[in-house]
C-alpha positions as CSV (number, residue, x, y, z in Angstrom):
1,X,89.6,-107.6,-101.5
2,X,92.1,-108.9,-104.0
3,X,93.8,-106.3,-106.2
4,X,92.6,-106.3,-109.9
5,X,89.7,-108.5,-108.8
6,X,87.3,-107.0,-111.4
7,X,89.4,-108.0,-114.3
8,X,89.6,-111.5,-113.3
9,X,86.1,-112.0,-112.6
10,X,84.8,-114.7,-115.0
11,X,81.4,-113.3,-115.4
12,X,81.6,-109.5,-114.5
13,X,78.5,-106.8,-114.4
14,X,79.5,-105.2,-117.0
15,X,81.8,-106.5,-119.9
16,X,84.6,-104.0,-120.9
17,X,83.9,-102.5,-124.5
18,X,86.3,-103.0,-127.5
19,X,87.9,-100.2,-128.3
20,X,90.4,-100.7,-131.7
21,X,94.2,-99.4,-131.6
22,X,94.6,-100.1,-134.6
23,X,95.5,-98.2,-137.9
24,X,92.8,-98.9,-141.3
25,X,96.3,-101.2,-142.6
26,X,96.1,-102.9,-140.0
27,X,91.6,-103.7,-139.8
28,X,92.2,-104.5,-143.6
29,X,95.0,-107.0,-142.6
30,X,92.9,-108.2,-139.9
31,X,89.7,-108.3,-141.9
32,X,90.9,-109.9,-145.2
33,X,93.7,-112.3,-143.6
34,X,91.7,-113.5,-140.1
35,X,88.4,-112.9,-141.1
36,X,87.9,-110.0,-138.4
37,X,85.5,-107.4,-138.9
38,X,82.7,-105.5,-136.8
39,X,80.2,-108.0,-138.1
40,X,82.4,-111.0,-136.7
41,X,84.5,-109.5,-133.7
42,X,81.5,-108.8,-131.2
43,X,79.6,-111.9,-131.5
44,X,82.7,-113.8,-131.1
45,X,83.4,-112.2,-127.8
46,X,79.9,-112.3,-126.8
47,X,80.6,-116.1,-127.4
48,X,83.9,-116.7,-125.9
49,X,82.2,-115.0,-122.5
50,X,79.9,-116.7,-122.4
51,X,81.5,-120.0,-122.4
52,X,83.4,-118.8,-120.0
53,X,80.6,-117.8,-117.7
54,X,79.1,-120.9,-117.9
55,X,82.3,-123.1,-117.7
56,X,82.1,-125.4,-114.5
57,X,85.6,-125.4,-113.9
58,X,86.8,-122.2,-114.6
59,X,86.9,-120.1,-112.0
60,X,88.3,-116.7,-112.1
61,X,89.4,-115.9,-116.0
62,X,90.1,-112.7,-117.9
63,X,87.5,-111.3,-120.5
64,X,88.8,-107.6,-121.4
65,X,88.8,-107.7,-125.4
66,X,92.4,-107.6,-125.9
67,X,93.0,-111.3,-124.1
68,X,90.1,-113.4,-125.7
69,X,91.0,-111.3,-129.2
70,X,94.6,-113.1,-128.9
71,X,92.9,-116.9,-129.3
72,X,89.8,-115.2,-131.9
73,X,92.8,-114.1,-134.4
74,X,95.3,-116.9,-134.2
75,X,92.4,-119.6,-134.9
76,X,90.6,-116.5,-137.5
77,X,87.6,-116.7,-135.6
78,X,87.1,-119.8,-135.4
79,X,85.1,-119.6,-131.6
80,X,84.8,-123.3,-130.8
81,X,88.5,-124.1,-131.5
82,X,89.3,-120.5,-129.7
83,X,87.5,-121.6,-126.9
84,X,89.4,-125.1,-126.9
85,X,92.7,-123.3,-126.8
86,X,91.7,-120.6,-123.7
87,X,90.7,-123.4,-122.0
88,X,94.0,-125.8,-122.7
89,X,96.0,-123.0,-121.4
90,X,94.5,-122.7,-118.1
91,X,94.6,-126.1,-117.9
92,X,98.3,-126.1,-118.7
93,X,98.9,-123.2,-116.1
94,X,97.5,-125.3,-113.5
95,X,98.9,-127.8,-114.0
96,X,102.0,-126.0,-113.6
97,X,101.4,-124.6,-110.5
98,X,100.2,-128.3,-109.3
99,X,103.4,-129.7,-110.6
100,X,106.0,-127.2,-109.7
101,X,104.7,-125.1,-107.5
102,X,103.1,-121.2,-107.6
103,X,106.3,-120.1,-108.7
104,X,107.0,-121.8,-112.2
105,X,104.1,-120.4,-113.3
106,X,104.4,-116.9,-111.5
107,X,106.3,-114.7,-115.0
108,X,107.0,-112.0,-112.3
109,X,109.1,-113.9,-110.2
110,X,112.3,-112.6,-109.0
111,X,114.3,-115.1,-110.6
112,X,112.4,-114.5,-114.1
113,X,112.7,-110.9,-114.0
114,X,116.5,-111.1,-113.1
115,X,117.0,-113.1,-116.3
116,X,115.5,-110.1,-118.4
117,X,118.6,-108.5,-117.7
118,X,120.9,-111.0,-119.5
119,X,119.0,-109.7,-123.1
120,X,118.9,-114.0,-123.6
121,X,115.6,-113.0,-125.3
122,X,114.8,-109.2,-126.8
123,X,112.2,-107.9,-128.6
124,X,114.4,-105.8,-131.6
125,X,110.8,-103.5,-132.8
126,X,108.8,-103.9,-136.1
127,X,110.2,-104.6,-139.6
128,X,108.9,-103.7,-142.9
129,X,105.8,-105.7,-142.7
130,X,105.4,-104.2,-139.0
131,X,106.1,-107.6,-137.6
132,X,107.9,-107.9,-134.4
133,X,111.1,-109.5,-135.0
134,X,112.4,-111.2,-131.6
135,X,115.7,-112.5,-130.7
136,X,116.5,-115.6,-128.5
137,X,120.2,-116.2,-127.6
138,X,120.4,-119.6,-127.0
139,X,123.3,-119.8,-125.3
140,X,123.5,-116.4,-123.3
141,X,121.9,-117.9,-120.0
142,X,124.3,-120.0,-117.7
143,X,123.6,-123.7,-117.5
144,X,125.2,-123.7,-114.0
145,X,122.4,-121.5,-112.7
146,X,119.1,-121.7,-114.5
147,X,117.1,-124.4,-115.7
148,X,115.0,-125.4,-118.6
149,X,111.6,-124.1,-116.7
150,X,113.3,-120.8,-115.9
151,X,114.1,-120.7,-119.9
152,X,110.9,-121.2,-120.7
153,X,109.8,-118.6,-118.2
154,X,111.4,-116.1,-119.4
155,X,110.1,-117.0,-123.1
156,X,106.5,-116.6,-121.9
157,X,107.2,-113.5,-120.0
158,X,108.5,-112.2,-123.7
159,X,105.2,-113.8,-125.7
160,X,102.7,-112.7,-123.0
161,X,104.1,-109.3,-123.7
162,X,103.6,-109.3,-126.6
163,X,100.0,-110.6,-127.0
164,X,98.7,-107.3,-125.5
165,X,99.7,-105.5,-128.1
166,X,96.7,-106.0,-131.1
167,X,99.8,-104.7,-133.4
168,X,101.4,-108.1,-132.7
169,X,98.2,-109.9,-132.5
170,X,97.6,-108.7,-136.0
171,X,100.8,-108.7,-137.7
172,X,102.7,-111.7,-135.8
173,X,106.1,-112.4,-134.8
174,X,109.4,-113.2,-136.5
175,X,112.2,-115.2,-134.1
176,X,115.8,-115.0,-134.5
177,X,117.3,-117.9,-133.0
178,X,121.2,-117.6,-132.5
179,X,122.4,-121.1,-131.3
180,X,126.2,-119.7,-131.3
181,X,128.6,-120.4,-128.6
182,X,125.7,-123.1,-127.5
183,X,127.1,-126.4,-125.2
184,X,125.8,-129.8,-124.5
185,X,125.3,-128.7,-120.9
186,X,122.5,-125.9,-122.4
187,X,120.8,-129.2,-124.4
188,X,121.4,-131.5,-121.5
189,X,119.0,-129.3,-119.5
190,X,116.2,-129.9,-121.5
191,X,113.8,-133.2,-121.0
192,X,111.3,-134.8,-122.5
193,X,108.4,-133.2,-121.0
194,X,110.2,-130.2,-121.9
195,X,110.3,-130.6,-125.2
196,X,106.6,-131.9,-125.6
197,X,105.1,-128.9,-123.3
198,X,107.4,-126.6,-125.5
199,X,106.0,-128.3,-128.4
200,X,102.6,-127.8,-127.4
201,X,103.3,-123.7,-126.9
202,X,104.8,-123.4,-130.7
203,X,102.0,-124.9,-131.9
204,X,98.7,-123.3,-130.4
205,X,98.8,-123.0,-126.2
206,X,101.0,-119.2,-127.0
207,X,98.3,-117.9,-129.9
208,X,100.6,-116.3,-131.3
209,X,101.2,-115.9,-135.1
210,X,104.5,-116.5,-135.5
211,X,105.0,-115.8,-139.1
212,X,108.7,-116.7,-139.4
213,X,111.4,-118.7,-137.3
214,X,115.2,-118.2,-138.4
215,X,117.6,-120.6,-136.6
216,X,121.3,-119.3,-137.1
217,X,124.5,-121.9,-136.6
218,X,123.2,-124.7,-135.0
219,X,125.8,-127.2,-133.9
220,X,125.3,-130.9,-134.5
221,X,124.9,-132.0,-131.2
222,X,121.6,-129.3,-130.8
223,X,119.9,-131.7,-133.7
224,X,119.3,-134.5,-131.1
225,X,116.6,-131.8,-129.5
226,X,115.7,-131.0,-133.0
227,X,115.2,-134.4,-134.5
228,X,112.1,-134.4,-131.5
229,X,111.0,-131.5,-131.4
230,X,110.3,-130.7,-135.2
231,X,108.4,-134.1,-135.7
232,X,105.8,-132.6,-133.0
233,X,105.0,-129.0,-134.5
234,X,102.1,-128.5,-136.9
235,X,102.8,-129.1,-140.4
236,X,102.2,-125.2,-141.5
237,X,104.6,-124.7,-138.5
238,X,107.4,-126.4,-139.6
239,X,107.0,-125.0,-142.8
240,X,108.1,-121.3,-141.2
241,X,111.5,-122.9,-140.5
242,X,114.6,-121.5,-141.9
243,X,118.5,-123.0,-141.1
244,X,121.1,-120.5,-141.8
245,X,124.7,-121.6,-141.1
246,X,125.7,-117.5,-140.7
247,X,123.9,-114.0,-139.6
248,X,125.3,-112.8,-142.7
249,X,122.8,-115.4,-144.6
250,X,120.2,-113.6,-142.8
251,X,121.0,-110.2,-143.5
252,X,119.5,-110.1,-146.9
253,X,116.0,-110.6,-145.5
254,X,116.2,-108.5,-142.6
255,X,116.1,-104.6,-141.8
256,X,119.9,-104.4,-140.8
257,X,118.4,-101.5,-138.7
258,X,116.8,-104.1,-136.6
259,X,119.9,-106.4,-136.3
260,X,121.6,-105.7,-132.8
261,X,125.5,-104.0,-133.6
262,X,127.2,-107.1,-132.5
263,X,125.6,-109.0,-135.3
264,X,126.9,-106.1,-137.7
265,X,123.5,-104.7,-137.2
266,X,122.7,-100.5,-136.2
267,X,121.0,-100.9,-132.8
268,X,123.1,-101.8,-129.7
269,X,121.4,-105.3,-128.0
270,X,121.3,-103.6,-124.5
271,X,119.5,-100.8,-126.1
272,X,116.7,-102.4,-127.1
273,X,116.5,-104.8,-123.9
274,X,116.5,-101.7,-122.1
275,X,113.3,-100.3,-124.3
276,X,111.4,-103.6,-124.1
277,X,111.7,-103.6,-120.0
278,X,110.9,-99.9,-119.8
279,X,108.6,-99.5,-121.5
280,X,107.2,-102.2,-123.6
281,X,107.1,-104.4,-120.8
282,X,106.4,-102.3,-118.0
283,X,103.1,-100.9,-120.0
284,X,102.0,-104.6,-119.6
285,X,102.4,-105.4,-116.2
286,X,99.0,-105.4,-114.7
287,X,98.3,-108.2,-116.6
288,X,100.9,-110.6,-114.6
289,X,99.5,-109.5,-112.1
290,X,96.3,-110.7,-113.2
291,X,97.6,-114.0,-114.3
292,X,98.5,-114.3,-110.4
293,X,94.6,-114.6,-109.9
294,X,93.6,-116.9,-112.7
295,X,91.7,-120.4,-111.4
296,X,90.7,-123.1,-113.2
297,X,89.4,-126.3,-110.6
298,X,90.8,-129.3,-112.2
299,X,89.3,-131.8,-109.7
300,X,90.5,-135.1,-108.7
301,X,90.5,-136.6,-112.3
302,X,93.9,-136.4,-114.9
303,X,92.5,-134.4,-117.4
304,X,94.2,-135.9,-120.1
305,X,97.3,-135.6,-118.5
306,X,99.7,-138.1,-120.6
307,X,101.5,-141.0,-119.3
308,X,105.6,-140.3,-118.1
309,X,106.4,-141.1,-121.4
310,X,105.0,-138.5,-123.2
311,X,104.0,-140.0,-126.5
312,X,107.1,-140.5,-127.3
313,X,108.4,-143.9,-128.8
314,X,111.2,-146.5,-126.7
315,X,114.1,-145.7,-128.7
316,X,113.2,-141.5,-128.7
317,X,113.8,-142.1,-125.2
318,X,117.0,-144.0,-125.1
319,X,118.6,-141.7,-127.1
320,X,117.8,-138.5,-124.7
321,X,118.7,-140.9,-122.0
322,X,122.4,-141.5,-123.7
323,X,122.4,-137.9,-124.4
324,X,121.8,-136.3,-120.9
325,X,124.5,-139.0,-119.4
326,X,127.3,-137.4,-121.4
327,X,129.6,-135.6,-119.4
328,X,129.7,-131.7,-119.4
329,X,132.2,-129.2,-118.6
């Protein structure tokens, strides 16, 4: 018998109850900001189980509360489009796993885990609003020995932690992203398809509500990534943008008690690395073990898989073609 087989069953005997750990700040957020209240929350989950139950394709799916609750909140309980999302995201895991194998979409892989160590991404803990506030050090993992799909490994491993936390769910993230000490050779890893699939994530495929994103000293050369990926995120997404040439512009919105010591912060970065894969992390990981299990059939047909190019235009691809031909120490 497989191990956790009960919590990725797609239509078990008994549904697993909601129970809220959540503060009444937190259920007023919820209720006046995502539309979320007892009235709302159980006939929404009644419904998303139900489609899942009934799905032809899907085959073994999570239903515990806490997962379907993630898509319910980011699309305010909005079922049908919930229901789209869930269902885009297996898709987009399986298609992974058709493409690349088990093991780009496996977040417990040796290789993924190791890169936790580096602190390339770290959770820093909740600011004033009780928002998460997450760092991603651009240039802090070695172009010589990872890739793009171990980057954005390691970035879901981070997000899928912190959708089980309702907190998070509720109150949303903030992103740092430092782009110091970043080379052409980090930017030549990234393709196309990269930046698309990436795209996708920002925008809906992660449900996550991520509130603000701060990017810190990026060089010139970064904006020919930029320049195509911006153009593809959501409107009210690029909105939540912010370019700062220096930390020190950030300092003056941020708990400086949040800021890692080498940023002139008051919490030592390895510290808090250390707390997120102790702890935080380790809390959570059942659930990867769960995702192991999840199947969705996607038949013989493309799905709405896109073309090589992408949707991107001739000349968007010329000039990631020039760019990835430049020569890199």
């Amino acid at each position: 018998m497989q191990q956790y087989e009960a919590e990725s069953c797609k239509c078990p005997g008994e549904y697993t109850p909601y129970r809220t750990t959540l503060d009444e700040d937190d259920l007023r957020l919820a209720r006046d900001e995502l539309h979320e209240d007892d009235d709302t929350r159980d006939p929404s989950l009644a419904q998303m189980r139900e489609f899942i139950a009934k799905h032809p394709r899907i085959v073994r799916c999570r239903t515990d509360p806490v997962f379907l609750l993630r898509f319910l909140r980011f699309t305010k309980f909005n079922v049908p489009r919930a229901c789209d999302i869930l269902e885009r995201a297996m898709t987009q895991l399986m298609r992974r796993r058709a493409t690349y194998g088990a093991e780009a979409a496996d977040l417990l892989h040796p290789d993924v885990q190791r890169l936790l160590e580096v602190a390339a991404i770290v959770p820093l803990g909740y600011d004033s609003q009780r928002r998460m506030v997450v760092l991603c050090r651009a240039a802090a993992l070695d172009p010589r020995t990872t890739t793009s799909m171990l980057h954005m490994q390691l970035g879901g491993l981070i997000l899928a932690t912190c959708q089980e936390y309702e907190l998070i769910q509720v109150r949303g993230l903030v992103v740092l992203m430092d782009f110091s000490g970043l080379s052409m050779a980090h930017c030549a890893m990234w393709s196309l398809s990269d930046v698309k699939l990436t795209a996708e994530y920002v925008n809906e495929l992660i449900a996550m509500r991520v509130k603000e994103v701060h990017m810190i000293q990026v060089p010139r050369f970064a904006w020919l990534l930029l320049d195509l990926f911006l153009p593809l995120l959501s409107p009210k997404m690029k909105e939540r943008f912010k370019f700062h040439r220096t930390f020190d512009e950030l300092r003056g919105s941020l708990d400086p008690a949040l800021l890692p010591t080498i940023y002139g912060g008051q919490q030592p970065l390895e510290k808090a690395n250390e707390n997120f894969r102790t702890d935080m992390f380790e809390r959570q990981r059942k659930w990867f073990e769960v995702e192991r299990q999840l199947h969705m059939d996607l038949g013989g047909g493309t799905n709405g898989v896109r073309g090589p190019r992408n949707g991107f235009h001739e000349e968007e691809l010329a000039m990631v073609g020039s760019f990835r031909k430049l020569t890199v120490d």
